[in-house]
DOMIMAR-561231 format. One line per 4 residues: number of its first residue (from 1); for each residue y, z, x of N, C-alpha, C. Coordinates in steps of 0.1 Angstrom, whole numbers, plus 2048, in hexadecimal, padded with zeros to 3 digits. Layout:
BEGIN
NUM = Y,Z,X,Y,Z,X,Y,Z,X ~ ...
//
This chain:
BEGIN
1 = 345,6C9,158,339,6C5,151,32D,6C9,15A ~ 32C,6C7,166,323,6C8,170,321,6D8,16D ~ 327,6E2,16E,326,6F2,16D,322,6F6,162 ~ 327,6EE,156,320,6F1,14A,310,6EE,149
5 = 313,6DF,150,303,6DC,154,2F9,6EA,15A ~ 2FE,6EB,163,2F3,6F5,169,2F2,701,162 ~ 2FE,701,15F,2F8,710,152,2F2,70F,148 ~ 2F3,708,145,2E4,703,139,2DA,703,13D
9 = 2D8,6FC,14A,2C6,6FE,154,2C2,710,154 ~ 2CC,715,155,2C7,71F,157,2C7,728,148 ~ 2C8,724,140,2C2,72F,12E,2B9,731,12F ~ 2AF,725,130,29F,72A,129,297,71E,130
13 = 286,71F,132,27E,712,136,281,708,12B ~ 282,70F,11E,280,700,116,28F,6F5,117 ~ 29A,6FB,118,2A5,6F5,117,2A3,6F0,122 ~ 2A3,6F5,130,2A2,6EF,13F,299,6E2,13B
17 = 291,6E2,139,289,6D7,139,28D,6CF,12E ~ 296,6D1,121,298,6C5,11C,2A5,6BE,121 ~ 2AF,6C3,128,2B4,6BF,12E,2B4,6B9,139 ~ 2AB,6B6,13D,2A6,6B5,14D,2A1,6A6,146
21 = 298,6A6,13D,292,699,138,29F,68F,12F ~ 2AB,697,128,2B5,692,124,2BF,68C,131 ~ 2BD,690,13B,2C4,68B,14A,2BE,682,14E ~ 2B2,681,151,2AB,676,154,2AB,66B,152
25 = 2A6,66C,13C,2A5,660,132,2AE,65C,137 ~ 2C3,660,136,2CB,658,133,2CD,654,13F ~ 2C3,656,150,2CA,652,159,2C8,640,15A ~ 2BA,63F,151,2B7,634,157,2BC,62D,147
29 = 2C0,630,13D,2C5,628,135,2D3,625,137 ~ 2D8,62A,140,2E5,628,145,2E4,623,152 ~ 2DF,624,15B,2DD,621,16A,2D0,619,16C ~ 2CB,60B,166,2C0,604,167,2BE,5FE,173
33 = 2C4,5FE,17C,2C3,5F8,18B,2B5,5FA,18D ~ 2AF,5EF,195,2A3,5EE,196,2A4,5F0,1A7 ~ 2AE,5F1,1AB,2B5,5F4,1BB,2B4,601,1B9 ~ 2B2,60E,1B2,2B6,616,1B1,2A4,61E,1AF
37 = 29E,61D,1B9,28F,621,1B6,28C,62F,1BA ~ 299,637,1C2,291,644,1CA,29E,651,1C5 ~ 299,657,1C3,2A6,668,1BB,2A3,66F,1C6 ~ 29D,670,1D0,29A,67E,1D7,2A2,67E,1E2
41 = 2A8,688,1E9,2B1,68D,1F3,2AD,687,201 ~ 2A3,67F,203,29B,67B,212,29A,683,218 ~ 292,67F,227,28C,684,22F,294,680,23E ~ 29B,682,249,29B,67D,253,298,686,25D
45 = 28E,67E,26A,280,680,272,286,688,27D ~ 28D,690,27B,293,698,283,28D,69C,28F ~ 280,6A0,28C,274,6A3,298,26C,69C,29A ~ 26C,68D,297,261,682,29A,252,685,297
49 = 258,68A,289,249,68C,282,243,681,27D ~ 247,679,27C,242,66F,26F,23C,661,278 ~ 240,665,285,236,659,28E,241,64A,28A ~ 23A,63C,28A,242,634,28C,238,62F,27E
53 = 247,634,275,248,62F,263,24D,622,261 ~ 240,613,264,242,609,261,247,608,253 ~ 256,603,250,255,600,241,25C,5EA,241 ~ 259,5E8,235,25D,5D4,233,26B,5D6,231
57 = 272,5CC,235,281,5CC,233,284,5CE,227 ~ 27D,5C7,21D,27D,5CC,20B,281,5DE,20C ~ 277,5E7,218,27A,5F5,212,280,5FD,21D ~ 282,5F8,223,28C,5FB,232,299,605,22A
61 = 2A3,5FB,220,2AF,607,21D,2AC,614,219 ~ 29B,614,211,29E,61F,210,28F,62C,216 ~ 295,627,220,28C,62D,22C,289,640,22C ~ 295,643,22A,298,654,22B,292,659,21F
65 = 296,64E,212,28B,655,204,27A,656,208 ~ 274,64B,210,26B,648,210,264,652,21B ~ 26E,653,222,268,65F,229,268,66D,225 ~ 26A,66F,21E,266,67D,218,25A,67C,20E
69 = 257,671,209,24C,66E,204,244,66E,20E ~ 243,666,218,237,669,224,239,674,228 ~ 242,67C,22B,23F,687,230,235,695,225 ~ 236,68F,21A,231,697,20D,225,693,20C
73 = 21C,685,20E,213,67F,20D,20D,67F,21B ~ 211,686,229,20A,682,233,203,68D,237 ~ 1FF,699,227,1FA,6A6,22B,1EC,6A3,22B ~ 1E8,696,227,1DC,693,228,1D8,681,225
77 = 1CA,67C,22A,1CD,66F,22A,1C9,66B,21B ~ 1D3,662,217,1D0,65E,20D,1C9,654,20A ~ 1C5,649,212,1BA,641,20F,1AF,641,205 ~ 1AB,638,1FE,1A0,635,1F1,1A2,646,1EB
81 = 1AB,64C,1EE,1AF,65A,1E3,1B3,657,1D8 ~ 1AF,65F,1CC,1B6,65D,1BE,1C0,666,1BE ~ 1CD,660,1BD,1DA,66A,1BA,1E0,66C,1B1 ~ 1E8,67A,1B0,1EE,67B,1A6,1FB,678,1A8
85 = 20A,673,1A5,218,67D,1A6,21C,681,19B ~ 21D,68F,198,226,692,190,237,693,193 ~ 242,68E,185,24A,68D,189,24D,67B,194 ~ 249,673,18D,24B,66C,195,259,660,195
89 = 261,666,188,26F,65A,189,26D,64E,187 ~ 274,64A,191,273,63B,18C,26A,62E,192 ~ 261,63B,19C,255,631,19E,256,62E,1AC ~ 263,630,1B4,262,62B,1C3,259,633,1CC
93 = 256,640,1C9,24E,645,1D3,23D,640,1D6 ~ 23A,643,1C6,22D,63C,1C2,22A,62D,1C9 ~ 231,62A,1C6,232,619,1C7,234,618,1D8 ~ 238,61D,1DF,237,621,1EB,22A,624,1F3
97 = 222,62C,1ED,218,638,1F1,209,62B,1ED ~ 20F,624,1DE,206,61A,1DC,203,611,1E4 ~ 210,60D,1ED,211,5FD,1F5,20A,601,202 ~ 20D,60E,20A,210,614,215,204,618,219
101 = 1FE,624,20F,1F8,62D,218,1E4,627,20D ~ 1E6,61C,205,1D7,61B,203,1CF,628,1FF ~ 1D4,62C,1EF,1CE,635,1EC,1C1,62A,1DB ~ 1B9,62D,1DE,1B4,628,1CF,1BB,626,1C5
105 = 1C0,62D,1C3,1CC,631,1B5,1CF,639,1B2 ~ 1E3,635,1B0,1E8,642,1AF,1EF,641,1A0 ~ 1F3,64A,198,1F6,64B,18C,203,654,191 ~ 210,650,189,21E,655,189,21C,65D,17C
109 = 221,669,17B,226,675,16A,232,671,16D ~ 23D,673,164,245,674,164,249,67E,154 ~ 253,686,151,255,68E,13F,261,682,13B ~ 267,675,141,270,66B,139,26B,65F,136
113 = 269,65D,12C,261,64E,129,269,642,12D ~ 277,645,12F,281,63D,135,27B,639,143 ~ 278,641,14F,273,643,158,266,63C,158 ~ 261,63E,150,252,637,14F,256,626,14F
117 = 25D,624,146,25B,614,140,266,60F,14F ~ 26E,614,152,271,60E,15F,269,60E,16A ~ 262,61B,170,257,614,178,24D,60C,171 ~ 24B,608,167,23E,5FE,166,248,5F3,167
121 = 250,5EF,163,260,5E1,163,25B,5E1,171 ~ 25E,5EA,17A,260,5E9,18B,251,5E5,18E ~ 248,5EA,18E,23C,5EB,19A,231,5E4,192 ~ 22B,5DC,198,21E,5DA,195,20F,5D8,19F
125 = 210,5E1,1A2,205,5E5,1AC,1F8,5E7,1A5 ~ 1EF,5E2,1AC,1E0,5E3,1A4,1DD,5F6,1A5 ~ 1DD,5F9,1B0,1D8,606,1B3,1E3,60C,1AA ~ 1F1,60D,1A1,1F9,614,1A1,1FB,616,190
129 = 1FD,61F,189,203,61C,17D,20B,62D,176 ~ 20F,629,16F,21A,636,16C,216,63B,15D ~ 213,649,158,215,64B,149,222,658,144 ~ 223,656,139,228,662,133,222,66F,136
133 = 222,67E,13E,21F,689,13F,228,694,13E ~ 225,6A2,13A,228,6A9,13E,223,6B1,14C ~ 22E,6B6,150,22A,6BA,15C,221,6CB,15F ~ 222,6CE,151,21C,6DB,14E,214,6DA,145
137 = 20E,6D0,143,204,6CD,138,1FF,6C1,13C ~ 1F8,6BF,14B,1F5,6B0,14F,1EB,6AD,147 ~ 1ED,69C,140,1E7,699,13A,1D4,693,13E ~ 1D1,69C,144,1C2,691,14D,1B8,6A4,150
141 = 1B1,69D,14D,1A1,6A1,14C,1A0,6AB,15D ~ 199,6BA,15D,19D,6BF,167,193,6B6,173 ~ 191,6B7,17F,18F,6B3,190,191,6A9,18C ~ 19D,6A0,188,19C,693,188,1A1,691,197
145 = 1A8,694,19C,1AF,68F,1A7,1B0,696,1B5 ~ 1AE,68A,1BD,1AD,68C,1D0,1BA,697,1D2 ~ 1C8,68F,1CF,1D1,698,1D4,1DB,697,1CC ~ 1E5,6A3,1CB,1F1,6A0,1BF,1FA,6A0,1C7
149 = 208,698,1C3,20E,69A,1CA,222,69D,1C2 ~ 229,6A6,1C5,232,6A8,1BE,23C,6AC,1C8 ~ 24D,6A3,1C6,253,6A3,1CD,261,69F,1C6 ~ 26D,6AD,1CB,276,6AD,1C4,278,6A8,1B6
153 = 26D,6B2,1AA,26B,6B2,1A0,26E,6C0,199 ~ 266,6C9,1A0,263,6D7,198,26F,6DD,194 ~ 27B,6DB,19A,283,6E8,197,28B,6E2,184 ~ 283,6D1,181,283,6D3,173,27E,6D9,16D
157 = 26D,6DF,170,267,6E2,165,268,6F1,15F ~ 263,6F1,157,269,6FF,14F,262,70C,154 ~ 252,70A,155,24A,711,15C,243,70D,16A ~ 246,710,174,244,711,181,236,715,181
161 = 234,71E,17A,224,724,178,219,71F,176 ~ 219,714,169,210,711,163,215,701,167 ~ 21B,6FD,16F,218,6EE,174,210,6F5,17F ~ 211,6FE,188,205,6FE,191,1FB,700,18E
165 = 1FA,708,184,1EA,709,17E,1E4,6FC,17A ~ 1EB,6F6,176,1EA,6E6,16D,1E5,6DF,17B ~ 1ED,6DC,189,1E9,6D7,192,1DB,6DC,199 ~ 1DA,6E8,198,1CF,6EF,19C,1C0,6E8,195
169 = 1C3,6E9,187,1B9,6E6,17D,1B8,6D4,180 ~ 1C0,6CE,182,1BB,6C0,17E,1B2,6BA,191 ~ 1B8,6C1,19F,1B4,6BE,1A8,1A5,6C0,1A7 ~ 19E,6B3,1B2,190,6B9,1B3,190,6C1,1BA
173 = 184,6C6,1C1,182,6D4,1C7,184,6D2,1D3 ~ 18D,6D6,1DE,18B,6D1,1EC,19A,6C4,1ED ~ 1A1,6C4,1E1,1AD,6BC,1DD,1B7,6C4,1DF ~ 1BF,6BE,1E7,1CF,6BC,1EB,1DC,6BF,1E3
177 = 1DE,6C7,1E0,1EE,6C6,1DA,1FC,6CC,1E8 ~ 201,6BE,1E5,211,6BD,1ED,21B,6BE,1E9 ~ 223,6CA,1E5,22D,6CC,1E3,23C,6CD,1E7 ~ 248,6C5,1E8,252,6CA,1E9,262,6C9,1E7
181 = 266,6D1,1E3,270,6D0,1D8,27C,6DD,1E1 ~ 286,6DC,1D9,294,6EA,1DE,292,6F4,1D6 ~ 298,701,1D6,29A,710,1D3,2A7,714,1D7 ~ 2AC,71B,1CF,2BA,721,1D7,2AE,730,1DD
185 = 2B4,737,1E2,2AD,742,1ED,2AE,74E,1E4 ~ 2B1,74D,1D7,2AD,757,1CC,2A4,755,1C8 ~ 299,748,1CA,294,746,1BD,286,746,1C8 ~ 285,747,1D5,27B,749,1DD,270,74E,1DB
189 = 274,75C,1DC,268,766,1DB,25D,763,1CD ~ 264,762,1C0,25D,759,1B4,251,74E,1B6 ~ 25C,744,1BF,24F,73B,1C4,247,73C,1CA ~ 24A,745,1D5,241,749,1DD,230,752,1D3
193 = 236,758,1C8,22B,762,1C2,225,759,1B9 ~ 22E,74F,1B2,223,741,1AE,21C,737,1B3 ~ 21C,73A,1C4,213,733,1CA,20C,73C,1D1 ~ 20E,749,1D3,207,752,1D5,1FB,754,1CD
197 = 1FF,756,1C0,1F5,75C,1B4,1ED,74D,1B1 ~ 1F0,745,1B3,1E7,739,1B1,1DA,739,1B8 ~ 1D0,733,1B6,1C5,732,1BE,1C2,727,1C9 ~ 1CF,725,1C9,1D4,717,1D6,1CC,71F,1E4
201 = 1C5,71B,1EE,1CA,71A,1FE,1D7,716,203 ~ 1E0,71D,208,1EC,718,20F,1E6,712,21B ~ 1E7,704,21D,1E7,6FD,22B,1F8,6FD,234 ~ 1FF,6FD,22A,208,6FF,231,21A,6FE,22D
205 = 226,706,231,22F,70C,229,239,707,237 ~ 243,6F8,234,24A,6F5,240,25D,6F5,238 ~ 265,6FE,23A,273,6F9,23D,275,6EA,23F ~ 27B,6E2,237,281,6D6,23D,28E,6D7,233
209 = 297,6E0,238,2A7,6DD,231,2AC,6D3,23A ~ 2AA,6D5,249,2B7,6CE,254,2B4,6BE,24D ~ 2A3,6BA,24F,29E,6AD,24E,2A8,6A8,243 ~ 2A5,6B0,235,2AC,6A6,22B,2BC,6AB,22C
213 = 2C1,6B4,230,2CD,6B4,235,2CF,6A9,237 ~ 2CD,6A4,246,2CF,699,24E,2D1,68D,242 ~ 2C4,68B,241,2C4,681,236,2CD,67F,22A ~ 2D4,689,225,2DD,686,21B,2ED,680,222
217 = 2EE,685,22D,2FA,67F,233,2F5,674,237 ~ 2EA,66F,23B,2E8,65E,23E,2EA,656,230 ~ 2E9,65B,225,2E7,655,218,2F7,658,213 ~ 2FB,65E,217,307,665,211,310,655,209
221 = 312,64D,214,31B,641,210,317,63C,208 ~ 306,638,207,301,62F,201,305,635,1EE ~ 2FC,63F,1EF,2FF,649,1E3,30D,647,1DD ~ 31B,64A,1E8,324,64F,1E2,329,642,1DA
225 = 328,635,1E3,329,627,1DE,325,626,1CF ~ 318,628,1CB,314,629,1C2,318,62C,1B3 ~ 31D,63C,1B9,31F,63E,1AF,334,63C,1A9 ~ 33A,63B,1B6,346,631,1B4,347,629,1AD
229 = 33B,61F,1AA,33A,613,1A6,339,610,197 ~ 32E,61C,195,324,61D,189,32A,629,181 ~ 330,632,188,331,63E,17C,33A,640,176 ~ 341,641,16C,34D,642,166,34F,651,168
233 = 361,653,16B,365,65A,174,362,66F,16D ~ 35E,66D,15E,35D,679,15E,34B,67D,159 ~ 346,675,166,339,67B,166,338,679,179 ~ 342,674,180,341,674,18F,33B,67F,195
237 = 343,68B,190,340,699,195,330,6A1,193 ~ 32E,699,18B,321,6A1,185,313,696,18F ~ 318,68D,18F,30D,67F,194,30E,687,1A2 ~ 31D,689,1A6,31A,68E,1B8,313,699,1B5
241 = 314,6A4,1B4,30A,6B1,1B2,2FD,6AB,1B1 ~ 2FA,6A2,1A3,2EB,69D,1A6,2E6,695,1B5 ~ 2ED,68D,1BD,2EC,68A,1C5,2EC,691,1D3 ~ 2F1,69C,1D1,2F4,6A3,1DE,2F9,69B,1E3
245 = 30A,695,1E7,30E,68E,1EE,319,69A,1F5 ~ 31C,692,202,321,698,208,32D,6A5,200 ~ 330,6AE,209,33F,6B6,1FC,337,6BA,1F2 ~ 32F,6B8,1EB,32B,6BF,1DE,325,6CD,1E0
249 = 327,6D3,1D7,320,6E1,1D6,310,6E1,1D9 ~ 309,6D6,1D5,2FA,6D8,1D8,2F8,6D3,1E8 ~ 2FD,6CC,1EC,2FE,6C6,1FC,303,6D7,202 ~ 30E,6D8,1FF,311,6E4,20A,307,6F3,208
253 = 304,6F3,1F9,2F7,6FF,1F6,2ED,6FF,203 ~ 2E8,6F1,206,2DD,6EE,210,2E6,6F3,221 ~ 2EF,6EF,220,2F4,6F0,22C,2F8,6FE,22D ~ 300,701,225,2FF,719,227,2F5,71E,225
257 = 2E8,718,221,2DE,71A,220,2DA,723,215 ~ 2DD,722,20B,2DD,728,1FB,2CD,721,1F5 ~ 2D1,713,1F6,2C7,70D,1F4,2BB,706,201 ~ 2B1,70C,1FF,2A4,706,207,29E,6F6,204
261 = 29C,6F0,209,291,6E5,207,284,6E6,20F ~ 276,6EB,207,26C,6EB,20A,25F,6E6,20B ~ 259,6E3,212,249,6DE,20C,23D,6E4,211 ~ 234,6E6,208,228,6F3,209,21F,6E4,200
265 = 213,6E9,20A,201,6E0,209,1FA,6E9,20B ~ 1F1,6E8,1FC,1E9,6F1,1F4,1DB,6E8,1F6 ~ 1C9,6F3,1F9,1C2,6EC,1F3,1BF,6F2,1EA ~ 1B5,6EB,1E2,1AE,6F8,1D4,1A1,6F8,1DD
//
């Protein structure tokens, strides 16, 4: 099922993307855990980048998600900043960046309305709130926003192209976009020419496979538990691929090094 899955991502932008939003919907109409706030591959501080990341014992387990968020949000300060996330799930990063780093207010996109009505269920933060968007068609008025920020989202959307342009257009002038997401090492040079041809400033283009490497073997157990528990046995295979858990083909891609994990900070 899992192989057939990915051969379908790969026909056309429109199919990728309705599938990607059909993965999503059913994850959280099937999987409602309110314990279950963060999808992304984490971060672990391999080079003692991140300084000493006070988190409350409330967010302590999931420390390695959250650091990849600070690490994607620490390209600039976010204080009394209006933010964007595109792609924001089920709300744990946001809600993080809301409690943590004191930005004015930040607004979650997410393309699953499933996704939406669970982070609003989860978070209620004054600075914080979530709507329905496309990620290629952001729904808001152009310089609306200090900084955008998008992390382990893009390789849903259909056009790579015209979400940056979209991000380009909605930042104010002298605004921040933080990007970072995987590529397998065919699909490089592409991104490289859609962030080339953009009207971005590159501030800056960092490698972090080992970090979230690391990080998926600290998570490994937790994950695997998980989905032992929760997944009925002929969707196991497909849940570990989404997960990158240890043994899977997308875990070991990063390790033979097939697949990159990157992040690149843009100003306009």
């Amino acid at each position: 099922m899992e192989k057939f899955f990915l051969f379908l991502l790969r026909l056309s932008p429109k199919i990728k993307r309705t599938l990607w939003r059909w993965w999503y919907q059913n994850l959280v109409k099937s999987y409602p855990q309110f314990n279950w706030q963060f999808m992304n591959y984490g971060f672990c501080d391999l080079n003692s980048e991140l300084g000493n990341l006070n988190l409350s014992q409330e967010d302590e387990p999931n420390r390695y998600f959250i650091q990849l968020y600070y690490y994607l949000a620490r390209a600039t300060d976010l204080e009394d900043k209006i933010v964007l996330e595109v792609g924001s799930g089920r709300g744990g990063g946001a809600a993080y960046i809301a409690d943590y780093l004191n930005p004015q207010k930040i607004i979650g996109i997410d393309f699953s309305q499933e996704n939406i009505k669970l982070a609003r269920q989860t978070y209620e933060q004054t600075n914080l709130s979530f709507q329905l968007g496309d990620a290629e068609a952001l729904p808001f008025n152009s310089d609306s926003f200090d900084v955008v920020l998008n992390l382990e989202s893009s390789h849903c959307y259909g056009s790579m192209t015209k979400f940056v342009q979209e991000v380009y257009r909605v930042l104010k002038p002298g605004g921040i976009f933080s990007w970072a997401d995987f590529r397998s090492v065919e699909e490089l040079e592409s991104l490289k020419q859609i962030f080339k041809q953009s009207k971005f400033e590159l501030i800056q283009n960092t490698n972090i496979t080992p970090q979230v490497v690391k990080a998926l073997l600290l998570v490994n157990q937790r994950k695997q538990h998980f989905i032992d528990r929760y997944v009925p046995g002929f969707l196991k295979t497909a849940f570990e691929e989404f997960a990158a858990v240890e043994d899977s083909e997308m875990y070991q891609s990063f390790r033979t090094g097939k697949n990159v994990y990157l992040n690149y900070v843009f100003r306009k």
